[in-house]
N, C-alpha and C positions, 0 to 999 in steps of 0.2 A: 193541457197536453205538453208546451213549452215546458211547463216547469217540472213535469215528471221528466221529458230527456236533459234539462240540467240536473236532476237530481241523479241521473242514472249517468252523467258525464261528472260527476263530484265524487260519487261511491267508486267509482273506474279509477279516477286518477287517486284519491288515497287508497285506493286498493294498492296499486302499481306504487305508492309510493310505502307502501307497507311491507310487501311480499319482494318488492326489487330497493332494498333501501341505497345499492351502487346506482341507480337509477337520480336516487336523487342527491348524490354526492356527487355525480357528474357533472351534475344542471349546477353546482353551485359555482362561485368564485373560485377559480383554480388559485391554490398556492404558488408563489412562483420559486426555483430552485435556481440557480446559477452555475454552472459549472465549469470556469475556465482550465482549461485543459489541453498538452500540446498532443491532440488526436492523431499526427502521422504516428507519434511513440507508442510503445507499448503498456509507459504506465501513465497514459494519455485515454488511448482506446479501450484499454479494460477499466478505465475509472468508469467511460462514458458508459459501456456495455453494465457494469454493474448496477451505478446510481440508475440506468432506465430500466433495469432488471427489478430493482426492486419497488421504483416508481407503480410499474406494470403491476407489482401484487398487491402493494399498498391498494392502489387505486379499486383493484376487482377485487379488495375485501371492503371496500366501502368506503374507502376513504380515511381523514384525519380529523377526529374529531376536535371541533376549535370551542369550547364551551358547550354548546345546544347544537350545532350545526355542524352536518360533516363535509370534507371540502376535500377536493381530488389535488394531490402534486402536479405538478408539470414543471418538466427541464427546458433550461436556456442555456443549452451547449455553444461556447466559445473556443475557437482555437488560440491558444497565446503564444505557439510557437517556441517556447521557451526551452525547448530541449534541442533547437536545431542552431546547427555552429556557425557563429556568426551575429545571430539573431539579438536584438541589443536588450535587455529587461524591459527597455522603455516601451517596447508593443505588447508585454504582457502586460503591465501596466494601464495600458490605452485598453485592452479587452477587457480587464476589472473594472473599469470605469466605465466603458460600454454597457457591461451586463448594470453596472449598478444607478448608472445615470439614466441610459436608455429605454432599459429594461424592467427600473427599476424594482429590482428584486431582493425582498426582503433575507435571505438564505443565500450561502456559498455552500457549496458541497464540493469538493475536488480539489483542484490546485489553487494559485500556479503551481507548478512541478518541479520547476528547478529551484533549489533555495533561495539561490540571489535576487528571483525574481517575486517568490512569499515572500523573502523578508523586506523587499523592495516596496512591497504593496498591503504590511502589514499600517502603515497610516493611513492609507487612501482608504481601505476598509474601516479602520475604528472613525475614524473622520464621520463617517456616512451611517456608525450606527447598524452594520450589515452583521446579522452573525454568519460566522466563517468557518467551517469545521474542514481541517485539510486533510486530506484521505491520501495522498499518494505523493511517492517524489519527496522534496522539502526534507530530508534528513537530518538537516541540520541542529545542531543541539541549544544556538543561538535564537530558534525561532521561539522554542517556550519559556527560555531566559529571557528575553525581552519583555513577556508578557508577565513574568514572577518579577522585573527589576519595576515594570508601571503597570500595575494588575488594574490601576481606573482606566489607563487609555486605552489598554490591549485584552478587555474584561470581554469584548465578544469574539475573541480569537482562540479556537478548541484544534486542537490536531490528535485525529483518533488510531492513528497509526505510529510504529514506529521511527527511534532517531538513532543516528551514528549512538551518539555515546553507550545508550541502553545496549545497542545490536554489539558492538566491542566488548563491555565490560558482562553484560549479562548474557550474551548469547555465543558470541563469537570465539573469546578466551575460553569457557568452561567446553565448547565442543572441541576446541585443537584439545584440551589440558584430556578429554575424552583419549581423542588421537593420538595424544600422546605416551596414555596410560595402554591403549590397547594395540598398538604398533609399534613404542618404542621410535617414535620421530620427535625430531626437535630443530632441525634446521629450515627458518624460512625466508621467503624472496616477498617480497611487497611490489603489485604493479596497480597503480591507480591513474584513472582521469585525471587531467586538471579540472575537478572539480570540487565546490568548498566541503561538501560531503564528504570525499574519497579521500580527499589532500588533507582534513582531517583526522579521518577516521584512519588512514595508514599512518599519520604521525603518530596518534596515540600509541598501536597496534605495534609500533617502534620503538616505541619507548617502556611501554609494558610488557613485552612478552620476554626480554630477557630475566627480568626479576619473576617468570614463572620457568624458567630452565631451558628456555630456548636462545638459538643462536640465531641473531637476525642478519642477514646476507645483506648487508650496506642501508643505505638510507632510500624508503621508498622511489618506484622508476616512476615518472611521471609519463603519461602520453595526452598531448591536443584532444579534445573533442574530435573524433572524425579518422584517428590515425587508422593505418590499414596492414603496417608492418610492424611484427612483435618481435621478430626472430632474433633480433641482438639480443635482449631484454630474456629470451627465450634459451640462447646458447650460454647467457652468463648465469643464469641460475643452475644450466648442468654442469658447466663449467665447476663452480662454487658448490656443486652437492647439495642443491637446495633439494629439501625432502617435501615439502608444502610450499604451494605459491597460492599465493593469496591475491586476488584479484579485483580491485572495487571499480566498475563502472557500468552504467547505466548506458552506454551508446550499445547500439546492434553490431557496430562492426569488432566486439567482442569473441560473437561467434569465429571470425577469422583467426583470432586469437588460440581458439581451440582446436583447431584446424593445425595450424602451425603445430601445438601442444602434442598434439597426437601423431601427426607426421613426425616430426624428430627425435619422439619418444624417450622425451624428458621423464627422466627418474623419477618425478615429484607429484604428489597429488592434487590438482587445482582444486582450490576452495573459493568459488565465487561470493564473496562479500554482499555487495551487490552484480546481478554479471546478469543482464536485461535478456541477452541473447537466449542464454542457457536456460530463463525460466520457462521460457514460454513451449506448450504441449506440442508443438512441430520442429521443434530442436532438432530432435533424434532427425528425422529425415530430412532436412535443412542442411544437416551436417557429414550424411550416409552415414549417421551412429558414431564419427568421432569424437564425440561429446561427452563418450561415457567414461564413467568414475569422478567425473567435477561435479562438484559440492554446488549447491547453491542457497543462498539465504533469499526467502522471500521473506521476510518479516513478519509477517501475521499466517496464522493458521487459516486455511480454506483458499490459501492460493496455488496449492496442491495438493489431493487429496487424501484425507486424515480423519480421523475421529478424534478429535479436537473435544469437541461438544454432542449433543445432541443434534442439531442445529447444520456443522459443518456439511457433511454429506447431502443433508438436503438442498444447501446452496451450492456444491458441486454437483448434482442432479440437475438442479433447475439450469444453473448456466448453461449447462452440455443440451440441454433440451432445447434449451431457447437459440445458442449459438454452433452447435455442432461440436464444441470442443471443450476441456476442461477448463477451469478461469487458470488467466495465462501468467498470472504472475503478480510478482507487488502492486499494488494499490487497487487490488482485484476486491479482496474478500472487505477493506476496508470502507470503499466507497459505497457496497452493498451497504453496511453497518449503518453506515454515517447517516444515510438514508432513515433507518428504518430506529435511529436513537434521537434522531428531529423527531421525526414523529411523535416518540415518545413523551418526548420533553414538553413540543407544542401541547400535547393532552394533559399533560401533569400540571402545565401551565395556565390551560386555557384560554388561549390568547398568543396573539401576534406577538405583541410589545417584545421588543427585542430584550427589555432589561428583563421583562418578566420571563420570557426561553432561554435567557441565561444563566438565571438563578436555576432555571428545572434542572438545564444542563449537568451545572454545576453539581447537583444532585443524583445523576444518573447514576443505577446500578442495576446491568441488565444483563444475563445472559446470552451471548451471543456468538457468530460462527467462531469468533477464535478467540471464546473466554469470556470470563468477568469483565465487562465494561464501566469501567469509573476514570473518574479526571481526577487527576493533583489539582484539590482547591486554591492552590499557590498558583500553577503557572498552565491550568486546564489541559494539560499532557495524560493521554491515556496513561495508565500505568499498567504496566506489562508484569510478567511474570513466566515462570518457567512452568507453572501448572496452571491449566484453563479456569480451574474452580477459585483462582486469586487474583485473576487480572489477562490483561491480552495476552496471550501465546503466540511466541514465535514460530520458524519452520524453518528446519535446513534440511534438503534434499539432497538425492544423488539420484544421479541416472544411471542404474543398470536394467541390460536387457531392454532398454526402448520402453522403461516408463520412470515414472517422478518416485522415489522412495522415500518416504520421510524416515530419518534417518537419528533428530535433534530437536527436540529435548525428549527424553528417555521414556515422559509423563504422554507424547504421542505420537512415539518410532513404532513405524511399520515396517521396521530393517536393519540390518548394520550395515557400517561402513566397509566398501571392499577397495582394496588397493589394486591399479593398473598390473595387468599381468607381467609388464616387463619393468617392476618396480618390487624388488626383494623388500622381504619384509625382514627388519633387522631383529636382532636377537638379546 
């Protein structure tokens, strides 16, 4: 009798592990995932919200298979603080080292988010052996140079989102040179953070856009982390006839920025570069609606909604289900990705071994929310492009009417660009 109810308690449990196979991807070894992150920011919170968005599907489709055995993700969300002024690199630093010493976790997904603080912690990562794939923030065009100048040291360092240079020379010039063909504008004002990204990216942007027919309105304005007044910066661009202002930063108090823009009713079109405020899907009523006609660049397609792919739409469904809202802006639709191209890699791999997820990596070519995904073998840099079916797709948006338009690149505009009513359109 014992051994017919062990036999009838053996037939049960491989039953249960046949018919519920997330049953026993659960039971197994979780993966661990790391993702330092500065969660009060924007591209902090939607890193976090994406990479557990797609943990959540990965996991209730059964998991990642690791050779014969399939094994569930789990996040180790870190704050690094790294986007709050003041804040010195050396405590994003200490949370890298926490997830990676403490927590020991074989995977980064996410930041850090401010460049100085990635490329701060890109030795403390190759040191340890950790692969690192940085989804959000980190613009900087020094971060995949470093790993193309010492490809052994920096061979587990993957950034699957966009960087200044590519967003200027392939995204940002070809949409004014747009602007420019179909309004007839060519005068612009540059206002940027002090930050290495911005102070970057508006140099270039300085020095390139006159050899495309434009006139540039002095040498980028700089403002602190944190400023709260624009107006000078704001009268000398109407002053000077600036017909586009160009705007790169990533702090919230942005939005004030367009607030002033719309109250004084500057002539000129705001194109947010990067402009953190402006991405996000509560803009519009954040600001009573004076936000509208500024441009913004989220970098990757699926951080506003498009049909990108097949793919995108259904990750702007899932978020909105999951979180009530659309995903809210850069490092949204990437840190989903990043998520779900580990996985990939670890199966192509079969196996942990960090050398052996690198070479998969290395290998990736995957369809996804915003494009072809593959790395530059030289310096593991997603490689972007203006059509989805060659590479990652960018997004530049505009807000009319109190929603996100995509607007930029032509391959997945849901719109045209429309100019402020009390900005003549020249002839």
């Amino acid at each position: 009798m014992k051994c017919k109810r062990k036999l009838v308690s053996m037939i049960s449990v491989l039953l249960v592990l046949l018919l519920f196979p997330t049953f026993s991807a659960l039971a197994a070894e979780p993966i661990l995932i790391g993702s330092p992150l500065a969660t009060a920011f924007l591209y902090g919170w939607d890193a976090e919200k994406a990479i557990k968005l797609a943990v959540e599907e990965i996991n209730a489709a059964g998991g990642v298979k690791v050779g014969d055995e399939k094994r569930p993700f789990k996040v180790e969300v870190i704050d690094t603080r790294d986007l709050e002024p003041g804040v010195p690199v050396s405590e994003a630093l200490l949370a890298v080292e926490k997830l990676i010493i403490e927590k020991k976790v074989p995977f980064l997904v996410g930041g850090p988010v401010r460049s100085e603080a990635a490329l701060a912690a890109m030795p403390l990562i190759a040191k340890h052996k950790v692969v690192s794939i940085l989804t959000t923030g980190a613009l900087s065009p020094k971060y995949h140079e470093m790993v193309e100048q010492n490809p052994d040291k920096f061979k587990y360092l993957f950034r699957i989102s966009g960087e200044a240079k590519w967003m200027v020379v392939g995204e940002l010039i070809p949409c004014l040179q747009q602007i420019q063909k179909d309004f007839n504008l060519n005068r612009l004002f540059i206002m940027v953070q002090d930050v290495a990204h911005a102070r970057n990216g508006g140099g270039i942007l300085a020095k390139v856009m006159p050899t495309k027919g434009w006139t540039v309105l002095g040498d980028p304005v700089v403002f602190p982390t944190g400023a709260t007044d624009f107006s000078m910066a704001l009268l000398k661009a109407k002053k000077e006839n600036a017909e586009v202002i160009i705007i790169w930063m990533d702090m919230p108090e942005s939005a004030i920025l367009l607030r002033q823009w719309h109250d004084m009713k500057v002539p000129a079109l705001p194109f947010g570069t990067i402009i953190a405020a402006a991405e996000q899907p509560g803009f519009w009523k954040a600001t009573d609606g004076k936000g509208e006609y500024c441009l913004a660049n989220v970098v990757n397609a699926g951080n506003a909604p498009s049909k990108a792919t097949p793919w995108t739409m259904k990750f702007v469904d899932a978020y909105e289900k999951k979180y009530g809202l659309e995903p809210e802006g850069y490092g949204t639709s990437s840190s989903y990705m990043a998520v779900y191209v580990l996985k990939d890699a670890i199966e192509r791999a079969g196996s942990l071994d960090p050398d052996k997820v690198v070479d998969a990596l290395k290998k990736t070519d995957l369809m996804g929310v915003y494009g072809r995904i593959r790395f530059n073998p030289k310096n593991n840099q997603v490689i972007p492009s203006l059509d989805p079916e060659e590479g990652a797709v960018g997004t530049v948006f505009q807000w009319q009417a109190g929603k996100r338009v995509v607007v930029f690149p032509p391959k997945i505009a849901t719109g045209e660009i429309l100019l402020p009513p009390w900005m003549k359109k020249k002839e």
